[in-house]
N, C-alpha and C positions, 0 to 999 in steps of 0.2 A: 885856372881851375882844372885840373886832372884827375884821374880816377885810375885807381890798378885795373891793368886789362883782365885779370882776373874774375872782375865781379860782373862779366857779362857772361849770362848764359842763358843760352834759347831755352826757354821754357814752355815752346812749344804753345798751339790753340789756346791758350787760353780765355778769361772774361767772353766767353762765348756773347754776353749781352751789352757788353761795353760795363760793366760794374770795375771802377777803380780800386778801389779799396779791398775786393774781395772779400766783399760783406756777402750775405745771402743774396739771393736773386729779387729786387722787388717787384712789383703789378707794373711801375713806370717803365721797370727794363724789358719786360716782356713785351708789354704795349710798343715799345719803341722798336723792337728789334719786328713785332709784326707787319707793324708800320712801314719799316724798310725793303719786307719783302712780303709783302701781301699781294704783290703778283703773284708769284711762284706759290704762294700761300692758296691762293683761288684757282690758281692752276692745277693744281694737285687734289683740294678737294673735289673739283669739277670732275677732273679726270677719274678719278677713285668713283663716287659716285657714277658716273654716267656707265662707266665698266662694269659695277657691282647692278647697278639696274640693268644692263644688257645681258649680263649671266643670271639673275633673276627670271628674267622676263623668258629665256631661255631655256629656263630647266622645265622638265614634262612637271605638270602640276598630281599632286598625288589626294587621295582622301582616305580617311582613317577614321572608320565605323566601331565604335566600342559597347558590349555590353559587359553586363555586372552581374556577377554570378555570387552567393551567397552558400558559404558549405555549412553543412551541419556540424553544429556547435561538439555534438559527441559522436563518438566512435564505438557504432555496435560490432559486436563481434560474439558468434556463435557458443565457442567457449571461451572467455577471458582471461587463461592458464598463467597468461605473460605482464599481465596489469603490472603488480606487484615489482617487478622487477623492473617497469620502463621510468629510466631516472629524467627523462627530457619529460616539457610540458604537454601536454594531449593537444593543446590549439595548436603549438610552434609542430611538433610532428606533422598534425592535419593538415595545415597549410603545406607544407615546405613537399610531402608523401602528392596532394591532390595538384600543385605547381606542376612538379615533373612527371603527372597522368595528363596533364592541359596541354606538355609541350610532349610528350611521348610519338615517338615514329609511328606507331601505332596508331591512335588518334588521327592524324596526317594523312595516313595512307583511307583511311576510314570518309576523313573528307574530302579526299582526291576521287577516292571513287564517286561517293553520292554527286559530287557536282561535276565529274566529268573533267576533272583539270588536265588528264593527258592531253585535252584533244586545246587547251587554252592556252595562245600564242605568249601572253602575258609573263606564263610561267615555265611554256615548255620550249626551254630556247634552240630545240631543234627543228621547230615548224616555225617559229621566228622567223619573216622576212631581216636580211641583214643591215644595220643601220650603217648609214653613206658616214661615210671616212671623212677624213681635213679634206682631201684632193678631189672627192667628190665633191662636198660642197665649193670646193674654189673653181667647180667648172673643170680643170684639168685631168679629170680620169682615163680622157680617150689618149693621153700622151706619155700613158705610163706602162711600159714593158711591157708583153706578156709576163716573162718569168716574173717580175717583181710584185703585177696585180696580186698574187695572194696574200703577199706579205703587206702589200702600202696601200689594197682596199679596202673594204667591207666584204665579208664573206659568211656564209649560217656554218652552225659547224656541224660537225659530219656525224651523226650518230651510227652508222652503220659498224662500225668497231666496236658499241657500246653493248651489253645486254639488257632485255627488258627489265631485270631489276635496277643495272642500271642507269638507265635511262631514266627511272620511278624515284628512286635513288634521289637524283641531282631534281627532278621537279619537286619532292618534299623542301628540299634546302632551298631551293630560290623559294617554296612557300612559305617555311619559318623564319624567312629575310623579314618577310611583311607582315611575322604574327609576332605578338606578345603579349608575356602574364606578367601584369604586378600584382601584386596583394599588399596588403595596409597591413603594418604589424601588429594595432589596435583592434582587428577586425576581424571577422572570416571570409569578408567581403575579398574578391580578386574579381579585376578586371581583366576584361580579353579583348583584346584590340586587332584590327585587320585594316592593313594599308593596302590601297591598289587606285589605279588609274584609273577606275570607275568606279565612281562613289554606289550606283546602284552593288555591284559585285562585290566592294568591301562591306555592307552592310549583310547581303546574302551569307557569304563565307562566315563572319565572325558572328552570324547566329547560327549558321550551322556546326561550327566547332563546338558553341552551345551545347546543341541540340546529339550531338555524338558523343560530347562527352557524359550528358545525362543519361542517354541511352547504354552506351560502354558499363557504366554504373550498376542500370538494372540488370543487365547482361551479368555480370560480375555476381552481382548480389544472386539472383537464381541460380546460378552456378554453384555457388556456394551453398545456399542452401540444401542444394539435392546432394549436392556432399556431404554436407553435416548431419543430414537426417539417414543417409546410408549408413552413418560411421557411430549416432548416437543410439543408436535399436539395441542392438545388440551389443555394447558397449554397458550401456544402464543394468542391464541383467544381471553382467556379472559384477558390477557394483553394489548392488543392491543386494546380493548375497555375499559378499563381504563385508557390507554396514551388519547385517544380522549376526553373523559369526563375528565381529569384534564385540558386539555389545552382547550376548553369551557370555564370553568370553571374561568381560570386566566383571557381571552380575555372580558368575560363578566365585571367581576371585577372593570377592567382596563379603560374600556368604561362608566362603572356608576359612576367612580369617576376622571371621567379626568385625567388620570395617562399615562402621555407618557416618555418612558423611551430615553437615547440617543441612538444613532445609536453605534454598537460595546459595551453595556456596557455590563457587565458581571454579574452584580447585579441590583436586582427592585427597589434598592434605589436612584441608580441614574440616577435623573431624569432631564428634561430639564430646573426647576424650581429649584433644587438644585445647577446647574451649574450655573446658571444665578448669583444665591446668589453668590458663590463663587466667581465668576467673579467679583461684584459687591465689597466685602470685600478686593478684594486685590486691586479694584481702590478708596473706602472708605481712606485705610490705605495707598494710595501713597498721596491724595489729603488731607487728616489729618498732612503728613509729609510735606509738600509743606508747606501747611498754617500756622503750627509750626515754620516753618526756616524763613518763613517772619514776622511773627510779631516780632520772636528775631530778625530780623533787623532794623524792622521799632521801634522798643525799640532804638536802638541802634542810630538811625538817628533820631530820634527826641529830642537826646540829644546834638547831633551836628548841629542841624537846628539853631540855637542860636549864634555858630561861624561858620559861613560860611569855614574859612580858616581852618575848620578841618573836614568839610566835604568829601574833595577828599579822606581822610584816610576809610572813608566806604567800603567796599569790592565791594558793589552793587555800587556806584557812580564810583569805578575806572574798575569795570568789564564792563562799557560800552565803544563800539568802539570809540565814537567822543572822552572822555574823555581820555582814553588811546593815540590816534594821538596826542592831545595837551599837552599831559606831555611830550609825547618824545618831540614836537618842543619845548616845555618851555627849556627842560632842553639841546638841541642844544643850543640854543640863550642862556640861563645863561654863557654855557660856551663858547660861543662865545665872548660873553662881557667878561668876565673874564679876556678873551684874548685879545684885544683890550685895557681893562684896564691898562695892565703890558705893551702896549706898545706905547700907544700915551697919557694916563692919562685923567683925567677928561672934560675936555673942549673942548676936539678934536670931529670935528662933527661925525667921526665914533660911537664914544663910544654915544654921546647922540642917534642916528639913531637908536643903539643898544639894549640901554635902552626904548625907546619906544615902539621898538617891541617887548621888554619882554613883558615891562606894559602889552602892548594890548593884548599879550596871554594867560596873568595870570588873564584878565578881562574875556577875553573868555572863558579860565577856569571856570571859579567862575560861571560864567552862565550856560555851560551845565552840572556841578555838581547841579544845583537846579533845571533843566529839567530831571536830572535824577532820585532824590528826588519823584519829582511832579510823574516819569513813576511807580516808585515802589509802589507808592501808588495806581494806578491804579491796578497792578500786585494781590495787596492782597486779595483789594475788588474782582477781579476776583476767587481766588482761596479761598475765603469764600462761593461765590455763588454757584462753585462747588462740593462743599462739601454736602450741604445745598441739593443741587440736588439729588448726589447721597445719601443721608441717605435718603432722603424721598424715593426714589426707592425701596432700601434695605427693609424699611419698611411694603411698599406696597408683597413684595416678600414673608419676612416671613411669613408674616398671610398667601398668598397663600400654603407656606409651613406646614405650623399648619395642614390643611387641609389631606394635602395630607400623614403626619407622622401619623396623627389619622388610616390613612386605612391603613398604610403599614404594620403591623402585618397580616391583614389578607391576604394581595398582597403575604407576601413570603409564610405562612403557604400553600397556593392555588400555588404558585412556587414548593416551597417543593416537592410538593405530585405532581406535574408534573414531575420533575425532577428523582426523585425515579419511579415513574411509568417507564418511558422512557427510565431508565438505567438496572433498570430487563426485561423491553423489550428486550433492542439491548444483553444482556448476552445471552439469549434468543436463540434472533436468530442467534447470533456467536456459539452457541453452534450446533442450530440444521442443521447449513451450515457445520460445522465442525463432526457429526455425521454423515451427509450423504455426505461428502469427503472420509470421513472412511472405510465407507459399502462398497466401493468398492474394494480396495488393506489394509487389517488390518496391522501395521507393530508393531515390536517388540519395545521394550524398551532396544533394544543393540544391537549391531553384533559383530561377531567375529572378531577378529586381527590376532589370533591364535590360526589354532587348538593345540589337544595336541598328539604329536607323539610317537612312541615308541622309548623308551631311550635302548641303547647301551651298557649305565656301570649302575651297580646297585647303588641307592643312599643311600641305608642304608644296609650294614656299611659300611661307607668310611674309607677304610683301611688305607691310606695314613693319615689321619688326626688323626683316632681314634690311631696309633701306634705313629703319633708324641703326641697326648696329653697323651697315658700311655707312653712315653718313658720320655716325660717333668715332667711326674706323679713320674713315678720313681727314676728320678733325685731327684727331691728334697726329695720320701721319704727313696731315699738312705740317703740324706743331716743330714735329722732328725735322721735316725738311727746312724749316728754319731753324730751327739749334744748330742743324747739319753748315747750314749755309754760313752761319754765323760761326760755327767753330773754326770752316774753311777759311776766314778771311784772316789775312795774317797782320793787314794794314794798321797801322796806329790810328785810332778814330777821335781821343781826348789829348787834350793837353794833362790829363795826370796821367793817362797811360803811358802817355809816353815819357812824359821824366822817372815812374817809377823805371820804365822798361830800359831806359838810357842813361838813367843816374846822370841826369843832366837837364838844367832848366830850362822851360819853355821860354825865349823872350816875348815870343806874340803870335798871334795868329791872325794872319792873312786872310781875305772875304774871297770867294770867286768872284770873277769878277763877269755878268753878264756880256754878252756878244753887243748888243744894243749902247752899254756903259761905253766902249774902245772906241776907237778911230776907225774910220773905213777900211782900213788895211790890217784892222786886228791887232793893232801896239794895244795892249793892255798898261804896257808902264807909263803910256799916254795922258791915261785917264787919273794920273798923280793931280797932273798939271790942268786939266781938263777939269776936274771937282775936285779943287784943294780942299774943299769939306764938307766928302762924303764919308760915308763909314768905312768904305776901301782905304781914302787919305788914313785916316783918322786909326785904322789897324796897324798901319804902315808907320805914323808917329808913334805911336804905341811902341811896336816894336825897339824903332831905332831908338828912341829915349831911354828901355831896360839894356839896348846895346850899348850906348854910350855912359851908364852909370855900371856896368856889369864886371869891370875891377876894380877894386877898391886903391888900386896904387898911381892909377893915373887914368885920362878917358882914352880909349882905345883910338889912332888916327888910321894905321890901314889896317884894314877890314878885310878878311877872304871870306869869300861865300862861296860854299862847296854844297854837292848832294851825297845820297849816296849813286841814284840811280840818274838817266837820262831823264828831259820832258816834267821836271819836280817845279819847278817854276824857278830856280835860281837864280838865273839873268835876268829874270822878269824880275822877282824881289830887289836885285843889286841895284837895278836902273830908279826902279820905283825911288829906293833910299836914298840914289845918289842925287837925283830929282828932287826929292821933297827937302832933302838938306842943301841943295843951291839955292830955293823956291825961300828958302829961310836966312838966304843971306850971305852962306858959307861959303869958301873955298873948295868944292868937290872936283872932283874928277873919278871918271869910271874906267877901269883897265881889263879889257877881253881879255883873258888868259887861259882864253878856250881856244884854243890855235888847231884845235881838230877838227871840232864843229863849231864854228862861229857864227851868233844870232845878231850882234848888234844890228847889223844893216838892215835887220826887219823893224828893230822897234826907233832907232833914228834916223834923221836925215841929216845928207850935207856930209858924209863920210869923206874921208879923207883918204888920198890915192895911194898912200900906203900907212903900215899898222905897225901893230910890236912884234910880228916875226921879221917886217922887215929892218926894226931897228937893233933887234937880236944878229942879225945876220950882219950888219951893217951899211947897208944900203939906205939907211936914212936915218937922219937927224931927232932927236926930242922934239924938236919947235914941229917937225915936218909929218909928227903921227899923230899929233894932237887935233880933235878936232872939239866942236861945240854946237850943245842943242842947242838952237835958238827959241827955245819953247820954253825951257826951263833953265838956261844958262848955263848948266851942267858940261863940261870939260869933259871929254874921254879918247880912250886909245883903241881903236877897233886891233882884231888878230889878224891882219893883214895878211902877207902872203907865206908862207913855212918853206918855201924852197930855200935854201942853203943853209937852214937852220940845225943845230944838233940834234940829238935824238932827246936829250933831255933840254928842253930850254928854259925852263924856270929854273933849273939848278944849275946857268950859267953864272960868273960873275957880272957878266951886267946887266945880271937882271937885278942883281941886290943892286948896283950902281942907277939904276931907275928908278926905283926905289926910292932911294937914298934921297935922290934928285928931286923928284915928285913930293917927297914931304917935306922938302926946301919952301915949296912953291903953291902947296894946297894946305887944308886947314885939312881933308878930310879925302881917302884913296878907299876906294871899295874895287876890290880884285875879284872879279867872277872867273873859276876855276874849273876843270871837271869834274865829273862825281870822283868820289876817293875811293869808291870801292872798286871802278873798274880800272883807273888808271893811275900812276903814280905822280901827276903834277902837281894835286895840291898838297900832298902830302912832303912833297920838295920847299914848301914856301914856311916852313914852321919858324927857322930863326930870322924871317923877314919880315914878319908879320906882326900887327899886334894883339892879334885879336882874330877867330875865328865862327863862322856862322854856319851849321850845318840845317840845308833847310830839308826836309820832310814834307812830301805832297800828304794831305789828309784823305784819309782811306781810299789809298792804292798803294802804296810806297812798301813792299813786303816789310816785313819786322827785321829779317835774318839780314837781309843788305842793310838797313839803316844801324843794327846793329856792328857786321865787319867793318860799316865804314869810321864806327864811332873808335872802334879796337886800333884801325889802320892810323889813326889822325891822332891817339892818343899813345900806341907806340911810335911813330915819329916826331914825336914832341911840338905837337902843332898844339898851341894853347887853342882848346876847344871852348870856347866862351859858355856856349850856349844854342837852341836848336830854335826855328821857324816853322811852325806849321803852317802850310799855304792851301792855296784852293779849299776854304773850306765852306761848306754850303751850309749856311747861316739858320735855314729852313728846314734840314734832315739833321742837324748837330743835337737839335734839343730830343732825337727820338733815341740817341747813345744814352741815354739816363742821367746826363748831363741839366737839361733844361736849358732855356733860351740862352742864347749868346748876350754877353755887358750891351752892346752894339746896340742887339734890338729894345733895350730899354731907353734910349737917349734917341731914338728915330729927331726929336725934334732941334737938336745938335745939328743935324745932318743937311745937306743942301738937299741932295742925293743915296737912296737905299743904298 
């Protein structure tokens, strides 16, 4: 089974939590991957924490005294001139105008004076003693230069180059460091807050910012006022005689052109000659509609004047009283006779009695329909005449009117300028009533709600909070440091990791095998023979079983096991297998083909005094490099000695002649090789071979070598069977998001864990 070397490519850190499939991350992979490194996980938080509590505990503790100031809702102002024209809201100005008087250099300088701040170390950092530097506090100050002392100790700085403003100057600014104003946008409430290193002094200062700024206020406000009342005196005089002269002015006007306006109107135009017109238009337009609606009648009735007997159908003939009483009696008496008819018949004197008094109503009829006629016409002629009346009226009015439109340009210009005169008057004197209200009690533009007191606990640092947000800090940058750790490891941890990563199947996976489990001298492949059924055995039949069924064209007889790197367990594995298949009956033999670093002599006894470099060389026989556990019956060939050997000796001919020999003579030849990716021996044994094992230590073996070595073994046409995960620890496998291992379900299978 082969694969284009093509479809290997590093794809880098990946499954940072062991997730095969590359599904999302679940609660079990996270758990597991903490699980793995929850040292470094408690290290990190411990470290984080204990850090964040020493700079804590560290930092000067500060207090922050706040009072609550409340502005006036409205904005007095002597004259009002600019109301009119301010398009922003009156609160959003007040706040945003009295904000920047709260934080004004001014103010500053106001409270520096009254509480004496030049002379407070706190704020004025040129009578500051200087705070000790790194090297003072590590004790090492006395071993520092002269020349360097200024630069690498603590030193005050030097205000003598500075001027008294500015030296005033920079103590405002370290004191607006520790002041600040909010204000609530729902409110006119602002608060004033004052931070300092004594909670008595922050409480002082930020009622005195208070107390200056209401003061500042009054100040302001009497200012003003003896302004305003300088400037309104003499001011009103000459207004006051210009209100006189416009209203002259209008009166005269109004007298030389006959202009009388109505009682209540609001404007000069409307006048008692306009109203009149009005008046006159809308009785115009009712007696125009009158006179309309009758001549379409009298249209209508002089069509019918011709047949009397369809004149009742006129609306004007039947909408009169007489007319309406004799239809109702006509149409009693029709059905009276009707009635009469169906019962005494023609000739009976009821019915004629009947019939006359129809007749005679229907004559009656006929007559007040052409009295009604004759009234309607009277009706029309009336409601022409008043027509005729009122338009000659209407007439008469407008020319009166012509008149009086001709001067009413100059009637309002001469209003105008009364009206304007009269309104800068009354601002006027609203102003100068409300200056000398003032002059007696000035009040502020706020009061207090709350002073600011001295606080209790210190507000910076809040230990409680700042130790939960470095403890929350820590958490998660423990979290990273495991993601971190986990993305770094590049080892194959699952067996589907590693067939997706290798596009090659797992045949099994190998247990570690305890120090306790081995022989005194640490043979691990011992411990085959040792507990033929333990869970180690039992991984190890596992294995060889999928090796021995893992071509479908025939069972594989020799075997190479190769790594990629050094120390992967492959001799260990080889021996195992070749042990547990004697242990079973078979013909095995094991063949060192590691002639560089040769392990057998650790894990057998009873080696034989020479090996297969010496039978490569020729210096000894087949029969004479063969030796045999006696533990496990097992046959093998140790790497004896490499002196006179070629520099390639697996790609000798007689090595294939060994070969050749050996599967004469064994049912089953397992070659332990070097790794493939650092040297070219096993990659020499591909047309020798039947079959190949690449084994993989579990999580150490980097990705990037098991993968060259799979590239190396598959461009030299080594039939790569299949791969071996070894060392894998049965107890940390299930924290890969894997879950327990087949193994620890059948513990009772087992002689030995």
């Amino acid at each position: 089974m082969t694969y284009p070397i093509e479809t290997f490519r590093d794809s880098g850190p990946d499954e940072p939590f062991g997730n095969p499939n590359g599904d999302a991350v679940s609660a079990g992979q996270i758990a597991g991957a903490v699980a793995r490194h929850w040292i470094a996980l408690v290290i990190t938080v411990v470290a984080i924490v204990a850090s964040g509590f020493a700079i804590v505990r560290s930092l000067t503790p500060t207090y922050t005294s706040t009072a609550i100031l409340v502005l006036s809702a409205k904005e007095d102002s002597v004259v009002d001139m600019q109301q009119p024209y301010m398009h922003a809201a009156a609160s959003d100005a007040l706040i945003r105008s009295e904000t920047d008087a709260l934080l004004s250099r001014s103010l500053v300088d106001r409270v520096i004076d009254q509480e004496r701040l030049m002379d407070d170390p706190e704020f004025n950092i040129f009578i500051r003693p200087p705070a000790p530097g790194v090297l003072e506090r590590m004790g090492v100050a006395g071993f520092v230069p002269g020349p360097l002392r200024p630069y690498l100790l603590g030193r005050k700085p030097d205000a003598s180059r500075l001027s008294p403003e500015q030296v005033r100057y920079n103590i405002a600014t370290q004191l607006l460091r520790n002041y600040s104003v909010t204000t609530d946008p729902k409110t006119y409430s602002v608060d004033i807050a004052f931070t300092s290193t004594d909670p008595a002094k922050a409480s002082r200062i930020a009622n005195r910012f208070v107390a200056e700024y209401l003061a500042s206020q009054v100040d302001e406000r009497i200012a003003a006022t003896d302004k305003a009342s300088s400037y309104l005196n003499p001011k009103l005089a000459e207004l006051s005689k210009q209100v006189e002269e416009s209203a002259r002015a209008v009166e005269e006007y109004r007298q030389a052109h006959s202009s009388v306006d109505l009682p209540g109107s609001e404007t000069s135009s409307n006048t008692l000659v306009l109203q009149e017109i009005q008046n006159l238009a809308q009785g115009l337009n009712t007696a125009r509609t009158q006179r309309a609606q009758l001549e379409a009648a009298q249209q209508e009735i002089a069509a019918l004047r011709s047949d009397p007997s369809h004149a009742l159908s006129a609306p004007a003939v039947t909408a009169a009283p007489v007319v309406e009483n004799l239809r109702v009696q006509e149409a009693t008496a029709a059905a009276q006779l009707a009635s009469l008819l169906g019962a005494y018949g023609e000739r009976h004197p009821l019915v004629i009695s009947a019939r006359n008094g129809l007749e005679e109503l229907r004559t009656r009829l006929t007559n007040e329909a052409g009295r009604a006629l004759d009234q309607f016409d009277v009706q029309l002629r009336q409601a022409k005449a008043n027509e005729e009346q009122i338009q000659g009226r209407m007439n008469q009015l407008t020319r009166a009117r012509t008149g009086e439109t001709n001067a009413l340009p100059r009637l309002r210009q001469l209003e105008s300028e009364q009206a304007a005169a009269k309104s800068v008057y009354d601002a006027f004197v609203q102003g100068q009533f409300r200056a000398a209200s003032q002059d007696g009690v000035p009040l502020p533009k706020g009061r207090v709600v709350q002073q600011a007191h001295t606080v209790d606990a210190p507000t910076f640092p809040n230990v409680r909070i700042a130790m939960a947000v470095i403890s929350s800090a820590a958490v998660m940058i423990g979290f990273a440091v495991v993601y971190a750790l986990e993305a770094a490891d590049m080892s194959f941890r699952t067996a589907e990791q590693l067939e997706r990563g290798l596009k090659l199947q797992v045949l099994g996976l190998t247990l570690r095998v305890p120090r306790s489990a081995a022989s005194s001298r640490g043979r691990v492949s011992a411990s085959i023979v040792a507990n033929p059924m333990s869970a180690m055995s039992e991984t190890v039949r596992l294995t060889r079983t999928a090796l021995t069924h893992s071509r479908g064209d025939r069972n594989p007889k020799v075997v190479m096991v190769t790594s990629a790197a050094p120390g992967e367990g492959k001799t260990t594995f080889a021996l195992m297998m070749a042990r547990q298949t004697a242990l079973a009956g078979r013909r095995v033999i094991a063949v060192e083909a590691e002639l560089r670093r040769p392990t057998f002599a650790q894990e057998l006894d009873a080696m034989p005094v020479k090996g297969l470099g010496d039978f490569l060389a020729g210096r000894a026989t087949l029969d004479e490099i063969i030796g045999v556990d006696t533990a496990s019956g097992v046959h093998f060939i140790a790497a004896g000695s490499r002196n006179g050997v070629a520099g390639e000796p697996l790609a000798l001919p007689i090595m294939g002649t060994l070969l050749h020999e050996l599967s004469e003579r064994y049912d089953f030849i397992v070659i332990d090789t070097p790794p493939a990716s650092i040297v070219a021996d096993a990659l020499q044994m591909g047309t020798a071979i039947d079959a190949a094992v690449l084994v993989v230590k579990w999580n150490a073996t980097p990705r990037y070598l098991v993968r060259d070595a799979v590239k190396k073994l598959r461009a030299a046409q080594v039939p790569l069977t299949g791969a071996v995960m070894t060392q894998v620890d049965a107890r940390r496998y299930r924290f890969f998001g894997q879950g327990p291992l087949p193994y620890q379900y059948a513990k009772a299978y087992y002689t030995r864990a």
